[in-house]
C-alpha beads as a LAMMPS data file, in Angstrom:
LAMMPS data file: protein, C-alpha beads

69 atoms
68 bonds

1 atom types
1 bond types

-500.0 500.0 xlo xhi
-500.0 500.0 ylo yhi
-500.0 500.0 zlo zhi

Masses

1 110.0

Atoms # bond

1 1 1 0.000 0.000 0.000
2 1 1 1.201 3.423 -0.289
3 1 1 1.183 6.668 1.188
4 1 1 -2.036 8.815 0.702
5 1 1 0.285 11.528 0.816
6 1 1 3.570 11.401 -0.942
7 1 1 3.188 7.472 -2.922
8 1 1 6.467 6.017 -0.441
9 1 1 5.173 2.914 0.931
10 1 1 2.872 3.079 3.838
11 1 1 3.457 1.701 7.464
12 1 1 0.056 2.090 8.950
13 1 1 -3.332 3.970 8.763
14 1 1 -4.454 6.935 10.377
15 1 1 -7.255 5.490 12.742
16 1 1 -9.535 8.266 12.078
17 1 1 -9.743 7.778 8.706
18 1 1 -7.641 5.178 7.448
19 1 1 -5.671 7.017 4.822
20 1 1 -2.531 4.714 4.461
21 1 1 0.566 6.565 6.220
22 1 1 4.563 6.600 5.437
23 1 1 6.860 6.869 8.283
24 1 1 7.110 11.006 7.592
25 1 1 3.546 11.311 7.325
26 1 1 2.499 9.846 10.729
27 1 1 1.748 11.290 13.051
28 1 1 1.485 10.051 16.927
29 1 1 -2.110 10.726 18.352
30 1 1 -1.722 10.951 22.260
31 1 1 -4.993 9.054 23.494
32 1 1 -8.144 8.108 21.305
33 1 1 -10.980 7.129 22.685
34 1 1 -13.853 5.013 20.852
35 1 1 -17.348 5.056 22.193
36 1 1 -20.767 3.357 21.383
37 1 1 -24.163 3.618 23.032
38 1 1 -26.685 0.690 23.216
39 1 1 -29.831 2.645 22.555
40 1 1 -32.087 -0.551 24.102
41 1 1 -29.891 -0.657 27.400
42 1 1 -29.269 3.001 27.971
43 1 1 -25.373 2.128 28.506
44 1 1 -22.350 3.190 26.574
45 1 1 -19.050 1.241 26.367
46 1 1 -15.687 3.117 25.384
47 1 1 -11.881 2.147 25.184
48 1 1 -9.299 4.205 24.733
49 1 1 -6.018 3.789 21.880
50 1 1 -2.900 4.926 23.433
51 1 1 -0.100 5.921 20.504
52 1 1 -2.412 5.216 17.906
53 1 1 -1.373 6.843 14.008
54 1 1 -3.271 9.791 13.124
55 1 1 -3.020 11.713 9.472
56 1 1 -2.121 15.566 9.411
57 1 1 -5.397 16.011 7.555
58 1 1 -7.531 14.831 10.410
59 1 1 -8.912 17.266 12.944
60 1 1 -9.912 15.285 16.035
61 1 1 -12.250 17.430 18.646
62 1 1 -14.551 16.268 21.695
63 1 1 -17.957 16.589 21.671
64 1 1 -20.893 15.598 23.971
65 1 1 -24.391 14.880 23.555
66 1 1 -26.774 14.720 27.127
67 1 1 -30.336 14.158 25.765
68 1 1 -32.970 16.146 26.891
69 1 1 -35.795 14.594 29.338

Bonds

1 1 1 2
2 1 2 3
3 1 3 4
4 1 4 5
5 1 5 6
6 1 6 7
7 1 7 8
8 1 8 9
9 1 9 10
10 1 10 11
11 1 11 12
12 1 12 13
13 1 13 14
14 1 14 15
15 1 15 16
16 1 16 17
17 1 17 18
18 1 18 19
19 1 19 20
20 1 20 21
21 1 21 22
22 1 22 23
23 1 23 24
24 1 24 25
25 1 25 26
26 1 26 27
27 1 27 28
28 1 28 29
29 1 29 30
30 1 30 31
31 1 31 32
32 1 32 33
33 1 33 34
34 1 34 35
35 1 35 36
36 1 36 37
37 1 37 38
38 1 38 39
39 1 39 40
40 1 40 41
41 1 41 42
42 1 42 43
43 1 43 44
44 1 44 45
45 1 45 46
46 1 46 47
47 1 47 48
48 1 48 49
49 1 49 50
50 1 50 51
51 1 51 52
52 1 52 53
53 1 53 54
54 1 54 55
55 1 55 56
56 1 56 57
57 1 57 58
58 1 58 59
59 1 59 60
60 1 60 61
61 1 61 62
62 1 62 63
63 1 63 64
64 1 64 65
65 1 65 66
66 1 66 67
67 1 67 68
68 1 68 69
């Protein structure tokens, strides 16, 4: 596979998109942290990625959702 940037060959994928990634092109992503929500329990699950690849192109950002009732 190669690079999505610059055609070298790729080492990994950004896990936010999965653009393939060259050693230049990767970058290190300090802590990424997955969620889901089970709609028919009411209870979310998470894990976090420590060190996981991330793209320059990607713009990661928290947001949170609290439903109204």
């Amino acid at each position: 596979m190669k690079c999505w940037f610059c055609e070298e060959e790729a080492r990994g994928t950004c896990a936010a998109c999965g653009r393939a990634l060259c050693h230049r092109h990767a970058h290190i992503h300090d802590e990424m942290t997955l969620a889901k929500s089970d709609t028919s329990t009411g209870y979310s699950s998470y894990y976090n990625v420590y060190g996981a690849l991330k793209c320059s192109e990607c713009k990661l950002e928290w947001r949170s959702y609290k439903p109204h009732g």
